[in-house]
C-alpha positions in Angstrom: 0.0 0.0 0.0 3.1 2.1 0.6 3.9 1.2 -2.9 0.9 2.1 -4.3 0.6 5.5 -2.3 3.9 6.4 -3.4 3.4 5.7 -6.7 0.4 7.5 -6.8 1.9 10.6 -4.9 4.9 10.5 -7.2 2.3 10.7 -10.7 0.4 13.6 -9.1 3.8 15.2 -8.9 5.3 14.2 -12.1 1.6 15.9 -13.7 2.0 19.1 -11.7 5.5 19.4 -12.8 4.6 18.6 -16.4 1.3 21.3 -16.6 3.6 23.9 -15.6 6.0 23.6 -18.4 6.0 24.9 -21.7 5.9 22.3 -24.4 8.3 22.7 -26.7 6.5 23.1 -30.6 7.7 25.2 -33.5 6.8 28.7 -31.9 9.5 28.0 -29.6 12.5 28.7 -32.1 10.2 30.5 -34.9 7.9 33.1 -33.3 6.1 33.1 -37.2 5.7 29.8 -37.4 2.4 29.1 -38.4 1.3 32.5 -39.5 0.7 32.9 -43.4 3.2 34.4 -45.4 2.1 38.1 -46.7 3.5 38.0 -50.5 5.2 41.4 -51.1 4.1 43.2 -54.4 6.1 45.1 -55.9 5.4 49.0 -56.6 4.1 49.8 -60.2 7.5 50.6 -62.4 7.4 54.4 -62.5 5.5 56.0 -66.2 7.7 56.8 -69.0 9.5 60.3 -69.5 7.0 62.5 -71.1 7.7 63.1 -75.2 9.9 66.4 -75.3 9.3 68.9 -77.6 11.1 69.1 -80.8 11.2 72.6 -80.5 10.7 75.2 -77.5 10.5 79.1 -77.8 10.3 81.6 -75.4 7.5 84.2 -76.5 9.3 87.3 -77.3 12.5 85.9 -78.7 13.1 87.6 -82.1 12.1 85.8 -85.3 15.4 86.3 -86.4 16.8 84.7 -83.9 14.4 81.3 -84.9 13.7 81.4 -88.5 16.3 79.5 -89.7 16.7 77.0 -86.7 12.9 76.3 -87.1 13.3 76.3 -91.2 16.1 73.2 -90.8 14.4 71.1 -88.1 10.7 71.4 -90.2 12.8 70.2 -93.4 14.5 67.3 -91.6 11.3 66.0 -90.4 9.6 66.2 -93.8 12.5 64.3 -94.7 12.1 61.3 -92.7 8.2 61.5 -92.5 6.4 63.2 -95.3 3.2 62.9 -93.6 4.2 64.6 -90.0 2.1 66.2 -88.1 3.3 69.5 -86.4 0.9 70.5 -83.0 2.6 74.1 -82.3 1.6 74.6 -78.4 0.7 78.2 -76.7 1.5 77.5 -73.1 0.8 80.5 -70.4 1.5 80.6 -66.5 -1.7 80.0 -64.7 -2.8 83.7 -63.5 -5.3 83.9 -61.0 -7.4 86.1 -62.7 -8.9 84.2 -65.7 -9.8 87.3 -67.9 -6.0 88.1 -67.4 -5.1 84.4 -68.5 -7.5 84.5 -71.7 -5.8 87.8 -72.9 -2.1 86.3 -72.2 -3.4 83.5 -74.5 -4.7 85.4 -77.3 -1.3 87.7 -77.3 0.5 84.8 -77.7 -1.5 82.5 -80.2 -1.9 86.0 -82.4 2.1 86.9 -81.9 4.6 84.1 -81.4 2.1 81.1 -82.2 0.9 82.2 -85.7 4.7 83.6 -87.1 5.9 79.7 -85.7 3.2 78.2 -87.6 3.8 80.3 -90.5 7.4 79.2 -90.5 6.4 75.8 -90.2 4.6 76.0 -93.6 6.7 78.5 -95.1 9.4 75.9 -94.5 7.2 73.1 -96.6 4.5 71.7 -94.5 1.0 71.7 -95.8 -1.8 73.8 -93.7 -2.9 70.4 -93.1 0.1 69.3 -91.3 -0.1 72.1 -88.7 -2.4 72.4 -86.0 -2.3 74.7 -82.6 -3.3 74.8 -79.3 -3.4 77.3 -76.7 -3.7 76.4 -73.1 -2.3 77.8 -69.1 0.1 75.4 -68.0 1.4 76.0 -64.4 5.0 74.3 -65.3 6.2 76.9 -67.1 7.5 80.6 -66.0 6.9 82.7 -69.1 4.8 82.2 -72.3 6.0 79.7 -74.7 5.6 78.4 -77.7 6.2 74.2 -77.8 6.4 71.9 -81.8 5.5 68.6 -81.0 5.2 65.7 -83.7 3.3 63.1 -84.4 
């Protein structure tokens, strides 16, 4: 009975001992383990450069200062692409007054814009092949007048 007391006594204690350990399971050398991975995604790759402009005037410069300049790039692009489309571009400086903006706009379309355009058929392009646009830009500083080509 000794026996059996003892061995009983000597279980109870063995069970106490045992419920206040930590088992040892993969948590005990990995923290993580058994939490999902999260998959990393990769930011978008950034957008292209935007297109520059063939050619860039600042309104005012003097026509004899762009003439010729503007002359040789039209007839190198005729060259290589009959059927090239020249967008001439009348950018302003936002303004906060809009009535100010519009008249900043018309100077320049009427001024610098048409005399470009003019060049640009002068120069060999068909009416056709020309086409303008006027619009306040907030990236620029002063009036310009921007070629692009399509």
């Amino acid at each position: 009975m000794l026996r059996r007391g003892l061995g009983l006594g000597l279980s109870c204690m063995l069970a106490a001992g045992l419920a206040g350990c930590k088992l040892v399971d993969q948590k005990t050398f990995n923290p993580s383990a058994g939490v999902r991975p999260k998959p990393y995604v990769p930011p978008p790759p950034p957008a292209p450069p935007p297109i520059p402009p063939l050619i860039t005037l600042v309104a005012g410069t003097p026509e004899a200062e762009w003439r010729e300049p503007v002359d040789k790039i039209v007839h190198v692009a005729l060259t290589r692409k009959p059927d090239i489309l020249f967008v001439v571009r009348c950018l302003v400086p936002r303004q906060a007054d809009p009535q100010a903006e519009q008249a900043a706009l018309t100077a320049l379309v009427e001024g610098d814009g048409r005399a470009v355009m003019g060049e640009i058929v002068q120069a060999g392009a068909s009416d056709a092949q020309v086409e303008m646009s006027a619009m306040p830009d907030s990236s620029v500083t002063k009036p310009v007048v921007q070629v692009y080509v399509r």
